[in-house]
PyMOL Python script that loads the backbone (N, CA, C, O; Angstrom):
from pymol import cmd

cmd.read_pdbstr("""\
ATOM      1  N   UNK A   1      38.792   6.974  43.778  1.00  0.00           N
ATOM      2  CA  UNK A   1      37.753   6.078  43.330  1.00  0.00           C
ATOM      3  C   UNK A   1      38.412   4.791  42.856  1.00  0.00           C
ATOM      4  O   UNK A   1      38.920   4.920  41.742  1.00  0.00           O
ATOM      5  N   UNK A   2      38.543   3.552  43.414  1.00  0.00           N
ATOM      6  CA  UNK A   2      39.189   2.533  43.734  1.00  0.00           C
ATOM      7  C   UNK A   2      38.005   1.516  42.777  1.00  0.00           C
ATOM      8  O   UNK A   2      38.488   0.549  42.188  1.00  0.00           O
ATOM      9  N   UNK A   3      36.619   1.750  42.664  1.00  0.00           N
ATOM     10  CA  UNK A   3      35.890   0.896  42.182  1.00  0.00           C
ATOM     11  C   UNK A   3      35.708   0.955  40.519  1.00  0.00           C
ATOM     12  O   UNK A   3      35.348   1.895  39.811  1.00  0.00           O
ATOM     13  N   UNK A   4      36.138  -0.557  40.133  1.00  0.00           N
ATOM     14  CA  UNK A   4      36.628  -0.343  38.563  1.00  0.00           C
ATOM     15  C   UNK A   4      35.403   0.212  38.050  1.00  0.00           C
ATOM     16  O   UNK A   4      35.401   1.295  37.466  1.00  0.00           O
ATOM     17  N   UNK A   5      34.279  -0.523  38.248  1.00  0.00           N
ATOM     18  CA  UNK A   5      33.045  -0.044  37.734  1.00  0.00           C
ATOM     19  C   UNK A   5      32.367   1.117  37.543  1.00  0.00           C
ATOM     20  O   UNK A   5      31.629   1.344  36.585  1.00  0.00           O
ATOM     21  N   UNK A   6      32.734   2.248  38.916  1.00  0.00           N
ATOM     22  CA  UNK A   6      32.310   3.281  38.973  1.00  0.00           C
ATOM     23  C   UNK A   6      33.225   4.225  38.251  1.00  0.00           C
ATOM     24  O   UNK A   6      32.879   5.325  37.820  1.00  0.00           O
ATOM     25  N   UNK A   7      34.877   3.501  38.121  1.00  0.00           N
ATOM     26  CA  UNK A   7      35.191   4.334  37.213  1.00  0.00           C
ATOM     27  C   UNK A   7      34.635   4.206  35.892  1.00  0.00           C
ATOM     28  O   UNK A   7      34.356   5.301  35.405  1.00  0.00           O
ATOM     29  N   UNK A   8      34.345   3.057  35.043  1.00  0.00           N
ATOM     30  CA  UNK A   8      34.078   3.473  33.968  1.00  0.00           C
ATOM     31  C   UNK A   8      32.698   4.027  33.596  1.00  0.00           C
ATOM     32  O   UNK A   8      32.311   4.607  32.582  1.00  0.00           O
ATOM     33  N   UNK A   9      32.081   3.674  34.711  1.00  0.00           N
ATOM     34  CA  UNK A   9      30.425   4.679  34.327  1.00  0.00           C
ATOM     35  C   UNK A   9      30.804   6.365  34.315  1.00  0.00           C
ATOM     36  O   UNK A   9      30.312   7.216  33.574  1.00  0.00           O
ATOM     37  N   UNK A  10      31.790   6.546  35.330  1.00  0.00           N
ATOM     38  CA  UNK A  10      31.996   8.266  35.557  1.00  0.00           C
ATOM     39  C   UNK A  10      32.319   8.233  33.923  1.00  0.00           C
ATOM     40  O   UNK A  10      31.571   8.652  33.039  1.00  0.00           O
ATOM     41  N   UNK A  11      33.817   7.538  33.732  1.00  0.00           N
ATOM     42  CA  UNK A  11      34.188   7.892  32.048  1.00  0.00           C
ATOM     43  C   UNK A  11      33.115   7.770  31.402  1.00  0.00           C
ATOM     44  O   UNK A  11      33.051   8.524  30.431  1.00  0.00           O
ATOM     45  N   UNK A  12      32.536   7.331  31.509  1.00  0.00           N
ATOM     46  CA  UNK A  12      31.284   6.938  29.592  1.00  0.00           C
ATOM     47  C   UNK A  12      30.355   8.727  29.823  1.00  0.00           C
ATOM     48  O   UNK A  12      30.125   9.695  29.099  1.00  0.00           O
ATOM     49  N   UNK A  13      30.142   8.420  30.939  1.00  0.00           N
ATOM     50  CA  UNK A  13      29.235   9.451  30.933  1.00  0.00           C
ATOM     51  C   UNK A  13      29.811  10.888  30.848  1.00  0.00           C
ATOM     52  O   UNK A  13      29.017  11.766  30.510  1.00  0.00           O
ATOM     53  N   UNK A  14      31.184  11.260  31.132  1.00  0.00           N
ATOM     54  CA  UNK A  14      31.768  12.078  30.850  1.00  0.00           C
ATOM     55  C   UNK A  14      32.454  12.328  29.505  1.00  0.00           C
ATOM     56  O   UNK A  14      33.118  13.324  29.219  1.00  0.00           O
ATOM     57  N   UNK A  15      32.153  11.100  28.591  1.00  0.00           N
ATOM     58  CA  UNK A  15      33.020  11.253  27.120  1.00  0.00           C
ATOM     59  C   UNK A  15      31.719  11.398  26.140  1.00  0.00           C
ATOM     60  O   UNK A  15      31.659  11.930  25.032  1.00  0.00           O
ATOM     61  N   UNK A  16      30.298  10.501  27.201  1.00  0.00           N
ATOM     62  CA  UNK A  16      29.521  10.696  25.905  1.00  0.00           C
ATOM     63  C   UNK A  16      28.799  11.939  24.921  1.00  0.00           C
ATOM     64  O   UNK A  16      28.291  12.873  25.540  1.00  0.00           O
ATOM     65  N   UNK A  17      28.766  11.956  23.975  1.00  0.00           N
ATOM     66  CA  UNK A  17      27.842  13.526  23.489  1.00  0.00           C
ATOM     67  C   UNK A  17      27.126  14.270  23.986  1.00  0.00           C
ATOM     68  O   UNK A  17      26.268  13.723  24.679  1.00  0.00           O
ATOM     69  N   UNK A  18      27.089  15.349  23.944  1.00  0.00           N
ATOM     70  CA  UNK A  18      26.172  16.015  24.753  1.00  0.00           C
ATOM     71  C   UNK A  18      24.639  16.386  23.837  1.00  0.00           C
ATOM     72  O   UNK A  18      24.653  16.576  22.620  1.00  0.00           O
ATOM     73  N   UNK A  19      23.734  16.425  24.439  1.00  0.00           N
ATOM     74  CA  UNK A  19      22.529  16.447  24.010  1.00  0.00           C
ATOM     75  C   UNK A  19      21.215  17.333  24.742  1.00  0.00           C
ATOM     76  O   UNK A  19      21.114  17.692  25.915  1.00  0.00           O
ATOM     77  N   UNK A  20      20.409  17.506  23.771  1.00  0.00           N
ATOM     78  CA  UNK A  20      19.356  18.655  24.757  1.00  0.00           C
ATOM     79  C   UNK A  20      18.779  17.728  25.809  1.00  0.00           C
ATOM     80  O   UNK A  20      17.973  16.856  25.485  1.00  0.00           O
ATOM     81  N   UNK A  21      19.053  17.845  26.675  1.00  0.00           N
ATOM     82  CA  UNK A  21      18.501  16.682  27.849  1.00  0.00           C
ATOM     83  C   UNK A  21      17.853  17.182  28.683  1.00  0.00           C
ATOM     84  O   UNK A  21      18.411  18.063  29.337  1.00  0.00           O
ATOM     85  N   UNK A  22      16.371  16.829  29.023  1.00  0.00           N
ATOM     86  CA  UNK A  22      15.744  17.483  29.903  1.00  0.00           C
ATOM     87  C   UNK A  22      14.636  18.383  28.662  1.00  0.00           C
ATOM     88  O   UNK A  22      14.666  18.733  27.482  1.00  0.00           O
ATOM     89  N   UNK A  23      13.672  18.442  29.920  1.00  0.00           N
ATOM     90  CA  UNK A  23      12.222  18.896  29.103  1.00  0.00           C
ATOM     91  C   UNK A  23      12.330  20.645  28.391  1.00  0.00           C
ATOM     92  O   UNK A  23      12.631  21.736  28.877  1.00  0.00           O
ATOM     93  N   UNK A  24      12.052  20.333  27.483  1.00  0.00           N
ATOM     94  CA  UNK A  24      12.376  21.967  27.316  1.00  0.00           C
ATOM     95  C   UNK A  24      10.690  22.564  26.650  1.00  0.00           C
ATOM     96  O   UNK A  24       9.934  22.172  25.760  1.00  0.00           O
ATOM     97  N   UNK A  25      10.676  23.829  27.774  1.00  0.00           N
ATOM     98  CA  UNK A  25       9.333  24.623  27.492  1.00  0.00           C
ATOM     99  C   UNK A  25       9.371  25.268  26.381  1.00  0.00           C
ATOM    100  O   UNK A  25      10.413  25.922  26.328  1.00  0.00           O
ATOM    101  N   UNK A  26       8.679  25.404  25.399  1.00  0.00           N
ATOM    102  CA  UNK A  26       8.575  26.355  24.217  1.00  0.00           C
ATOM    103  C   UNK A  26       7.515  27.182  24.677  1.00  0.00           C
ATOM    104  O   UNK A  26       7.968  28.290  24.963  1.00  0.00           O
ATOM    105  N   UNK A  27       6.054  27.084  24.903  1.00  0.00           N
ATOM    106  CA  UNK A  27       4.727  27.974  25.143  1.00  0.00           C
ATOM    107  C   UNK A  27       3.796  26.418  26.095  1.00  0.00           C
ATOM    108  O   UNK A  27       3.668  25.194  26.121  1.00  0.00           O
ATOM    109  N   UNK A  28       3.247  28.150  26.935  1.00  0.00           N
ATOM    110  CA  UNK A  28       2.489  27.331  27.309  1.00  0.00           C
ATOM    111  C   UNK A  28       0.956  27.596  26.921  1.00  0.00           C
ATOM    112  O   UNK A  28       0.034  27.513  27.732  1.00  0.00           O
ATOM    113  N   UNK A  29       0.833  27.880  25.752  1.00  0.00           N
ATOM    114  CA  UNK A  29      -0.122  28.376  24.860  1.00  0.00           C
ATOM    115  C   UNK A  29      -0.870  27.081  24.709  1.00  0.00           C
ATOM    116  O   UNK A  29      -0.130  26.100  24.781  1.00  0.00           O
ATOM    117  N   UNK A  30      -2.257  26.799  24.501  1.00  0.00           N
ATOM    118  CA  UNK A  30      -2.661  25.426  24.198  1.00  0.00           C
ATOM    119  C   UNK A  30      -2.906  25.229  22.137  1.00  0.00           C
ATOM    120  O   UNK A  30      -3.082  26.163  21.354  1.00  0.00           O
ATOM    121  N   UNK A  31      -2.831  23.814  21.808  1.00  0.00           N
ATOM    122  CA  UNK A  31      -2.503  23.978  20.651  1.00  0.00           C
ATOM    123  C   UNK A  31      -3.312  24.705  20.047  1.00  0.00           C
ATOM    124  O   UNK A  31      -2.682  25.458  19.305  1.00  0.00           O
ATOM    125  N   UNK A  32      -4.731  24.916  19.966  1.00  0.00           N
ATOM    126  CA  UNK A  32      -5.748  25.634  19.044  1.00  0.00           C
ATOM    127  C   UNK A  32      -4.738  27.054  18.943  1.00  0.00           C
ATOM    128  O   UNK A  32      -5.313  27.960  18.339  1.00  0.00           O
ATOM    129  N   UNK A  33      -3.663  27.327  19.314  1.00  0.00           N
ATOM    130  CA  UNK A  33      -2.957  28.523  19.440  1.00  0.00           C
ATOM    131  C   UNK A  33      -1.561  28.469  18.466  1.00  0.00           C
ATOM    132  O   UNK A  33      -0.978  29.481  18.076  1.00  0.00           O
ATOM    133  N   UNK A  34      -1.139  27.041  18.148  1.00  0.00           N
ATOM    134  CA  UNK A  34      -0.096  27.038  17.714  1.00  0.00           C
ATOM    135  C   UNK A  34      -0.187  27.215  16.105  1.00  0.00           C
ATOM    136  O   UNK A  34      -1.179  26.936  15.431  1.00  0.00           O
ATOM    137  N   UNK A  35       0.591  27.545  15.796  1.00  0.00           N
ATOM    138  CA  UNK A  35       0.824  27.624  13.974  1.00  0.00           C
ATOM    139  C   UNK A  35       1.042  25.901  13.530  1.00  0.00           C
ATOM    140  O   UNK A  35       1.597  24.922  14.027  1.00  0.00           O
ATOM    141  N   UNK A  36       0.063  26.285  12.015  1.00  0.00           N
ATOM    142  CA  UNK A  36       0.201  24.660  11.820  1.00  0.00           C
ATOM    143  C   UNK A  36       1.468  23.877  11.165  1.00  0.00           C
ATOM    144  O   UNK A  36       1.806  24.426  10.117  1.00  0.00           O
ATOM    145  N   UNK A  37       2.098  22.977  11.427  1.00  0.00           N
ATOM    146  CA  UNK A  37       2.385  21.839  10.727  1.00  0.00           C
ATOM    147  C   UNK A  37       3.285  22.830   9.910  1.00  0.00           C
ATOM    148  O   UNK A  37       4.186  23.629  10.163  1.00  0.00           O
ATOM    149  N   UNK A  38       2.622  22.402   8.836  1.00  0.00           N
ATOM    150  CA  UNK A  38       2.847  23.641   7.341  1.00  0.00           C
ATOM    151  C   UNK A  38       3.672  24.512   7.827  1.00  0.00           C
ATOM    152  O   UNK A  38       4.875  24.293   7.969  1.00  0.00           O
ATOM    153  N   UNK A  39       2.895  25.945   8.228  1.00  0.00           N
ATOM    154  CA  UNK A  39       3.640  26.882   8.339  1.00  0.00           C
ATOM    155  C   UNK A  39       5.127  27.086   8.980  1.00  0.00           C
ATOM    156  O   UNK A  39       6.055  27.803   8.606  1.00  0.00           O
ATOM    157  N   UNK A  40       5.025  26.295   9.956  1.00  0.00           N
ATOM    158  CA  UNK A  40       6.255  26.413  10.898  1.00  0.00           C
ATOM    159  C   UNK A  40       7.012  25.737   9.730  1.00  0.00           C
ATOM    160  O   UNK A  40       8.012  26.392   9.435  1.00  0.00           O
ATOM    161  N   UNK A  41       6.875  24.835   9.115  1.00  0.00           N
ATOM    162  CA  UNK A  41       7.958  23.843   8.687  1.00  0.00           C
ATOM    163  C   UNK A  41       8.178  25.028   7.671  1.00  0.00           C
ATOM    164  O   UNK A  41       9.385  25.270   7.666  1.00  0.00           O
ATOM    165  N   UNK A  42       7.370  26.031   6.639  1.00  0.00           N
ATOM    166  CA  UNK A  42       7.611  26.893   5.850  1.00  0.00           C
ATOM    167  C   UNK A  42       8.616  27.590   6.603  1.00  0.00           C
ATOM    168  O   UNK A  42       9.781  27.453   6.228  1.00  0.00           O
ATOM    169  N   UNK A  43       8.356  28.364   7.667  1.00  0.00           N
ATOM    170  CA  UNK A  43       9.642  29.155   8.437  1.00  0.00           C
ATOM    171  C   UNK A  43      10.754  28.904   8.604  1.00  0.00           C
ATOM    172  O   UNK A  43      11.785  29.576   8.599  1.00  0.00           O
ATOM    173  N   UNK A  44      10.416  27.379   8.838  1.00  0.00           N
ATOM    174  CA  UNK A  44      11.983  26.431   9.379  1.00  0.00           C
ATOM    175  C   UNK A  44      13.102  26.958   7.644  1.00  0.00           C
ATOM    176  O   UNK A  44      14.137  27.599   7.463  1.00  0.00           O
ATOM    177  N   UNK A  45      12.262  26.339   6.880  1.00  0.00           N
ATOM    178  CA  UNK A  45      12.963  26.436   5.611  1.00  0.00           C
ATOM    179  C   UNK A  45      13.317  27.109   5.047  1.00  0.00           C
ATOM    180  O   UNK A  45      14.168  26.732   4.241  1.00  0.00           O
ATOM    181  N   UNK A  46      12.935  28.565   5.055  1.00  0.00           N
ATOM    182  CA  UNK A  46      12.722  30.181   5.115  1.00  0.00           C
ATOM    183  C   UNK A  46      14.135  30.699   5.381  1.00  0.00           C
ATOM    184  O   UNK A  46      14.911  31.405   4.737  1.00  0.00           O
ATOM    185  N   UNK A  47      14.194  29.915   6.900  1.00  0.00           N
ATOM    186  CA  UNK A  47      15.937  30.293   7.977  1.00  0.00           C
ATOM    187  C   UNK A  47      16.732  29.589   7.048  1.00  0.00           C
ATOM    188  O   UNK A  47      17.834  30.138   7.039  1.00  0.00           O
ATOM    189  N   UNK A  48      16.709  28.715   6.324  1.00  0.00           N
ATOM    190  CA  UNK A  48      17.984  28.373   5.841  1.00  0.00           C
ATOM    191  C   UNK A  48      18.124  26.593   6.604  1.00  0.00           C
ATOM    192  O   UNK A  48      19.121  25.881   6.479  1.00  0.00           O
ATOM    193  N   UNK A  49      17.203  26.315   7.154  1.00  0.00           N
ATOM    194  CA  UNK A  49      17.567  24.465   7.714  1.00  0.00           C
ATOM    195  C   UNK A  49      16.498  23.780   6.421  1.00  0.00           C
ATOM    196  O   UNK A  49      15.618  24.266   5.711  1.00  0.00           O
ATOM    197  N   UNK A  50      17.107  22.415   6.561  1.00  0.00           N
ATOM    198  CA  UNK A  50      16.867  21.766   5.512  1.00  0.00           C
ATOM    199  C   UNK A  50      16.397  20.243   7.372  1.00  0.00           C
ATOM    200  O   UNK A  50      17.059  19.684   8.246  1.00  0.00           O
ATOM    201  N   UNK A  51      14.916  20.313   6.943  1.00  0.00           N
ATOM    202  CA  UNK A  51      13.881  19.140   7.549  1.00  0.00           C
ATOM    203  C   UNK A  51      14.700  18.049   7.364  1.00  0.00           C
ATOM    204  O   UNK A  51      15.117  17.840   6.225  1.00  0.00           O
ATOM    205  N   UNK A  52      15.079  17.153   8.463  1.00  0.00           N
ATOM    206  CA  UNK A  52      15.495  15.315   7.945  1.00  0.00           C
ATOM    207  C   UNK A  52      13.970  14.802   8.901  1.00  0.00           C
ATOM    208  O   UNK A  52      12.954  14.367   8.359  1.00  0.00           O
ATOM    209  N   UNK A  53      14.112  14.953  10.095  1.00  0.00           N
ATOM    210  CA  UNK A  53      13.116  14.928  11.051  1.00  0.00           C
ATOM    211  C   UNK A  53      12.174  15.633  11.772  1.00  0.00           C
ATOM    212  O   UNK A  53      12.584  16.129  12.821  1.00  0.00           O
ATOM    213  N   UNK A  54      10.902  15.821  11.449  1.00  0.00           N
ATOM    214  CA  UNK A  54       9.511  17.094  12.267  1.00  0.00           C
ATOM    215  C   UNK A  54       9.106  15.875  13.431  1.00  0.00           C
ATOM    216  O   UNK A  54       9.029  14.647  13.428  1.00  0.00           O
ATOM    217  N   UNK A  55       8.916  16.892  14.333  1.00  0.00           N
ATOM    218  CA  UNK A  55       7.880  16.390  15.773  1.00  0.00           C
ATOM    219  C   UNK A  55       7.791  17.427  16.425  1.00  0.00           C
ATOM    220  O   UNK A  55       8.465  18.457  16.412  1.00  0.00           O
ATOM    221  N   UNK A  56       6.547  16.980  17.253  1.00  0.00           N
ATOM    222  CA  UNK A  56       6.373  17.672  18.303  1.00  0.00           C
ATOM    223  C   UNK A  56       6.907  16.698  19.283  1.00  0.00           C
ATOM    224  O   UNK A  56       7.055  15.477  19.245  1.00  0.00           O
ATOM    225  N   UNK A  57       7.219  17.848  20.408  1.00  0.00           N
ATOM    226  CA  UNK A  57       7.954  17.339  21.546  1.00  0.00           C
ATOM    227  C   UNK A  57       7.741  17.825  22.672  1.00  0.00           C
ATOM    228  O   UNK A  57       8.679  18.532  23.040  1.00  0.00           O
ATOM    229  N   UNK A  58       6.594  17.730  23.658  1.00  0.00           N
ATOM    230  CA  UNK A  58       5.920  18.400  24.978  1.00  0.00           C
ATOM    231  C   UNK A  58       5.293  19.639  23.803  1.00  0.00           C
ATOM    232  O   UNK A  58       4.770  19.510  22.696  1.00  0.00           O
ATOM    233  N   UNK A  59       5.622  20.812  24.613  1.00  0.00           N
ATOM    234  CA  UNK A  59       5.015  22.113  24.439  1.00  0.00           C
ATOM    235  C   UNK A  59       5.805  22.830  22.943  1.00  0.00           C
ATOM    236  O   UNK A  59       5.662  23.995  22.574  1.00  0.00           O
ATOM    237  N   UNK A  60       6.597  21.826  22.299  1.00  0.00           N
ATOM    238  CA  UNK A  60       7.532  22.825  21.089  1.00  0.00           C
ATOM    239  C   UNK A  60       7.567  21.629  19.894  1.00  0.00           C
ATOM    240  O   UNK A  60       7.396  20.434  20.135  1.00  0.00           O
ATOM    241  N   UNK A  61       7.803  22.157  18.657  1.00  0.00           N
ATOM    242  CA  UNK A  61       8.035  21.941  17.496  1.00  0.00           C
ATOM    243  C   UNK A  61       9.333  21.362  17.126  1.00  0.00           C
ATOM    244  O   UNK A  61      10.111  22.192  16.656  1.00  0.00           O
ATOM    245  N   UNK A  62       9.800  20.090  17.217  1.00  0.00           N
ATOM    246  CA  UNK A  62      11.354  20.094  17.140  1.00  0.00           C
ATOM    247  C   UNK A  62      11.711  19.383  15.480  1.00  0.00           C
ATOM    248  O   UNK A  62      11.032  18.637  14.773  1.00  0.00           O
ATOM    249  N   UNK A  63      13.150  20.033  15.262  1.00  0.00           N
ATOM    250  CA  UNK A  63      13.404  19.279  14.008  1.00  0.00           C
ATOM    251  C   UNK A  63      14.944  18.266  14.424  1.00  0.00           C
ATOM    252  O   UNK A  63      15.604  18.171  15.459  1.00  0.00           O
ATOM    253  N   UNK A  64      15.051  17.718  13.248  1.00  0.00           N
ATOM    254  CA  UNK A  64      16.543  17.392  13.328  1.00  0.00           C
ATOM    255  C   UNK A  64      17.045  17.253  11.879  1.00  0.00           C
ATOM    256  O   UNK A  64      16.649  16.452  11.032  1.00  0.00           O
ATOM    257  N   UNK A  65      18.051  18.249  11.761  1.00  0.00           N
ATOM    258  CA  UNK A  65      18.410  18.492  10.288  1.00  0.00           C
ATOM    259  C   UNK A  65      19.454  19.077  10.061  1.00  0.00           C
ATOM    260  O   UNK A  65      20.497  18.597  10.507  1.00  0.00           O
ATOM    261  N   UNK A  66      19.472  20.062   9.443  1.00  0.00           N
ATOM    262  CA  UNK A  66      20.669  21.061   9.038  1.00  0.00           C
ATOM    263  C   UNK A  66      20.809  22.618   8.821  1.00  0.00           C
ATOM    264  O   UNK A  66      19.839  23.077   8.218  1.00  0.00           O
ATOM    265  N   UNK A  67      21.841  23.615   9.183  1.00  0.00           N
ATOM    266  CA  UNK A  67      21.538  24.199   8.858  1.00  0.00           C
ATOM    267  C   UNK A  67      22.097  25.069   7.788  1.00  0.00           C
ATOM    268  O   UNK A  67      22.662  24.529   6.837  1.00  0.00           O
ATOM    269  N   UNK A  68      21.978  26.555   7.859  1.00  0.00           N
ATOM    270  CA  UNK A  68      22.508  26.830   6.731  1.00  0.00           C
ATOM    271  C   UNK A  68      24.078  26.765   6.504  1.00  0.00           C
ATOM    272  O   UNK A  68      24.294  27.134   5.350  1.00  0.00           O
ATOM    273  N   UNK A  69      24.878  26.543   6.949  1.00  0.00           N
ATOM    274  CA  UNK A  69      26.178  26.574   7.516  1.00  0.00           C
ATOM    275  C   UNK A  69      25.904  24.448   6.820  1.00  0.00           C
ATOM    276  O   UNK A  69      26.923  23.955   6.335  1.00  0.00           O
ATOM    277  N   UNK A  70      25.135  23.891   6.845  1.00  0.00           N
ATOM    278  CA  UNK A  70      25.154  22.551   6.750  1.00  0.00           C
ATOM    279  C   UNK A  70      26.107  21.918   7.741  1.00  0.00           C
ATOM    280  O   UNK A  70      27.120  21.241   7.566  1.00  0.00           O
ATOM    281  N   UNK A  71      25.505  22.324   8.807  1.00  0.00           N
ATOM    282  CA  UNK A  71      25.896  21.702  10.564  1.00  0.00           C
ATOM    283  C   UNK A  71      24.930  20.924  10.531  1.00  0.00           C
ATOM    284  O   UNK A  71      23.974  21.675  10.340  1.00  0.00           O
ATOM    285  N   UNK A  72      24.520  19.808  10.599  1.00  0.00           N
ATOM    286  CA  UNK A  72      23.538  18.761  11.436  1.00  0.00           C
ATOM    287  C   UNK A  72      23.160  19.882  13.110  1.00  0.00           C
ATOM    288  O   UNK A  72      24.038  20.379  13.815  1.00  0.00           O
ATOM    289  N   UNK A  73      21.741  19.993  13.324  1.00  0.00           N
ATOM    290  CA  UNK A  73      21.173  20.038  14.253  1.00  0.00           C
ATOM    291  C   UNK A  73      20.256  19.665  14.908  1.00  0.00           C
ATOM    292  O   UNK A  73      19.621  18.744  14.392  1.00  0.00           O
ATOM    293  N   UNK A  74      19.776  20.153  16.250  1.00  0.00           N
ATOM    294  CA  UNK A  74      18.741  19.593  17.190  1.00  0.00           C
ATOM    295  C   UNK A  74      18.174  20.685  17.646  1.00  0.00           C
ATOM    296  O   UNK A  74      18.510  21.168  18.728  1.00  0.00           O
ATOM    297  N   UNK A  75      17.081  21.304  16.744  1.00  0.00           N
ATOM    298  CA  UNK A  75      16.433  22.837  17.361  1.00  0.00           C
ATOM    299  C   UNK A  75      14.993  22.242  17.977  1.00  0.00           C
ATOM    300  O   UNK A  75      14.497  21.165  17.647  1.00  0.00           O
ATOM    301  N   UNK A  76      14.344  23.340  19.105  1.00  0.00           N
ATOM    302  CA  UNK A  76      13.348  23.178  19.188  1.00  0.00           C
ATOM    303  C   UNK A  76      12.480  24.495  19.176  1.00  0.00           C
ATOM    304  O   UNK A  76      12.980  25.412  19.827  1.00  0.00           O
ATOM    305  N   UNK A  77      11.187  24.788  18.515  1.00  0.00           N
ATOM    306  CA  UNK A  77      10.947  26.204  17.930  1.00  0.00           C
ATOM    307  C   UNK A  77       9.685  26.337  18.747  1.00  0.00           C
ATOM    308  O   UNK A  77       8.851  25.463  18.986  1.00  0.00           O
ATOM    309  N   UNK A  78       9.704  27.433  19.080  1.00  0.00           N
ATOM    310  CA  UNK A  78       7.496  27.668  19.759  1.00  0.00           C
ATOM    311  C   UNK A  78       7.076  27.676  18.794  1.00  0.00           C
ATOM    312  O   UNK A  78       7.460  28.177  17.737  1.00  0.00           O
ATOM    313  N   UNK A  79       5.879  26.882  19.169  1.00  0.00           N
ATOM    314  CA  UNK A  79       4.752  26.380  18.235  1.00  0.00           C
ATOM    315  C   UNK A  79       3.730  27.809  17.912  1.00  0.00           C
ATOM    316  O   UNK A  79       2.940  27.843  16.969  1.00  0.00           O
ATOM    317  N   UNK A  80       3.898  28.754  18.728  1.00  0.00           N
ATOM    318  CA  UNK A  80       2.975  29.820  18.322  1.00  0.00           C
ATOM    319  C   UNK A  80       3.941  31.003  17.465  1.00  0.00           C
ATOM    320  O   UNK A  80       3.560  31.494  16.403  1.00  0.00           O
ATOM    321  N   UNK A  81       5.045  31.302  18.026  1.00  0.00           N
ATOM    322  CA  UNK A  81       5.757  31.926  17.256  1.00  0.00           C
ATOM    323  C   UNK A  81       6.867  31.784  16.114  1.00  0.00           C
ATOM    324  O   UNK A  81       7.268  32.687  15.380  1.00  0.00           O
ATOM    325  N   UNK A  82       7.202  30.679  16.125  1.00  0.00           N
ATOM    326  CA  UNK A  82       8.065  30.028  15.580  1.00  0.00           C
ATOM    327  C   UNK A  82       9.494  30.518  15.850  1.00  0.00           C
ATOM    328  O   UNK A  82      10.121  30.356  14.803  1.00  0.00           O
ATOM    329  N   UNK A  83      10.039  30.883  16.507  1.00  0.00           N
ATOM    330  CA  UNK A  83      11.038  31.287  17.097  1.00  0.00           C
ATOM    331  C   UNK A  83      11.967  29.628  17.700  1.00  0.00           C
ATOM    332  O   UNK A  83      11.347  28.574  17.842  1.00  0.00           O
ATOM    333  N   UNK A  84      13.219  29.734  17.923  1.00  0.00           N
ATOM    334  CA  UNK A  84      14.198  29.103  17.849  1.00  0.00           C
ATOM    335  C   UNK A  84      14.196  29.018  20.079  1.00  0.00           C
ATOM    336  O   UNK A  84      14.831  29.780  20.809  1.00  0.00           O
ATOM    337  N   UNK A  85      13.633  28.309  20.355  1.00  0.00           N
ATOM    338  CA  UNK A  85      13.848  28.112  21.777  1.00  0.00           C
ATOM    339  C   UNK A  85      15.292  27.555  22.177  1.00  0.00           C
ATOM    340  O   UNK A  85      15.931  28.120  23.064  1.00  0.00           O
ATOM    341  N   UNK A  86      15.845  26.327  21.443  1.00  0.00           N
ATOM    342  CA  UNK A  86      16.614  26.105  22.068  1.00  0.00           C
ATOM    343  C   UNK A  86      17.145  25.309  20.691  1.00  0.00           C
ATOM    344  O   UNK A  86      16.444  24.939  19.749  1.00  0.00           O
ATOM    345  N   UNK A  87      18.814  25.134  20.879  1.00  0.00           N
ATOM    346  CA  UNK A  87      19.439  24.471  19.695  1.00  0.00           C
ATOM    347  C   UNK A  87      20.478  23.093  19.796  1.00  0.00           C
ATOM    348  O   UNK A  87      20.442  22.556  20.902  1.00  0.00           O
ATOM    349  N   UNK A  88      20.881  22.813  19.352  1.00  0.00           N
ATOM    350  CA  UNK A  88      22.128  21.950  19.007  1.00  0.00           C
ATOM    351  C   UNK A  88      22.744  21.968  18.105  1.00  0.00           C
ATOM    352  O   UNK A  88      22.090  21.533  17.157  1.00  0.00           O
ATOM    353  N   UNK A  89      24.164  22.377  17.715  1.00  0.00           N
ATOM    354  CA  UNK A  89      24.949  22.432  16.435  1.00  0.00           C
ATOM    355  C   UNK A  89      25.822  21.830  16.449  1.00  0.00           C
ATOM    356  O   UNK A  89      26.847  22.130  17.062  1.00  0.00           O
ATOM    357  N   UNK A  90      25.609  20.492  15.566  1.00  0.00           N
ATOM    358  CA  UNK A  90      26.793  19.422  15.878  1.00  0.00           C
ATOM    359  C   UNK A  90      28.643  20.554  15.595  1.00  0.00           C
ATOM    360  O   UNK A  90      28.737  21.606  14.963  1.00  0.00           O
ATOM    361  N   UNK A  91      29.408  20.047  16.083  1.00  0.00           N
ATOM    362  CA  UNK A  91      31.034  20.924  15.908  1.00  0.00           C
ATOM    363  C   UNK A  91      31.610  19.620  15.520  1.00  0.00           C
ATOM    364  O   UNK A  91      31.800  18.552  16.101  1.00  0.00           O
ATOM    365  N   UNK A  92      31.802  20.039  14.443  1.00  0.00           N
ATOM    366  CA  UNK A  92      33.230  19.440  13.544  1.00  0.00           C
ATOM    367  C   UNK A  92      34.478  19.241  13.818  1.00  0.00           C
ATOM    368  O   UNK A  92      35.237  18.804  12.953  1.00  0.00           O
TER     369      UNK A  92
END
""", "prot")
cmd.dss("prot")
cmd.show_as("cartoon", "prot")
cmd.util.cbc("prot")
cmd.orient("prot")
C-alpha cells in the first residue's frame, strides 16, 4: 500500500477505540411492555453501576457509567427484562 493517505486512514482506524458499533437488539417487545424509566434505573443500581448517562437506544435501555469494579462502561439492558444485552468495560 504505496498510497500515503490510505495508509493513514487504515492506521487511525485500526488504533482507534473500540466501541459498541452497530445496532444492537434488546426486545422486540413493544414499549407498553417495557419496565419503566424508574425501575430499570432501580436494577441498574441494585447491580452495583453508578448512572452518569440513561437513554434509550432503538429497542434497549442504555447507560454510560460505572461499574462495581469502578470501570467506566457502555451497557445496553432489555427494556422488559432488564437483563444486561450487551457491554463495554473500559481496560486500564
Amino acid at each position: 500500500m504505496k498510497d500515503p493517505i490510505r495508509m493513514i486512514a487504515l492506521w487511525a482506524a485500526l488504533a482507534a477505540p473500540s466501541t459498541l458499533v452497530g445496532a444492537v437488539d434488546c426486545t422486540a417487545e413493544p414499549k407498553d411492555k417495557w419496565m419503566s424509566r424508574a425501575a430499570v434505573q432501580k436494577l441498574i443500581l441494585e447491580a452495583g453501576y453508578t448512572i452518569d448517562r440513561f437513554k434509550v437506544d432503538g429497542s434497549c435501555y442504555e447507560i454510560y457509567g460505572r461499574n462495581a469494579d469502578d470501570k467506566k462502561v457502555e451497557v445496553y439492558f432489555d427494556p422488559v427484562s432488564g437483563k444486561v444485552v450487551k457491554q463495554k468495560i473500559e481496560e486500564r
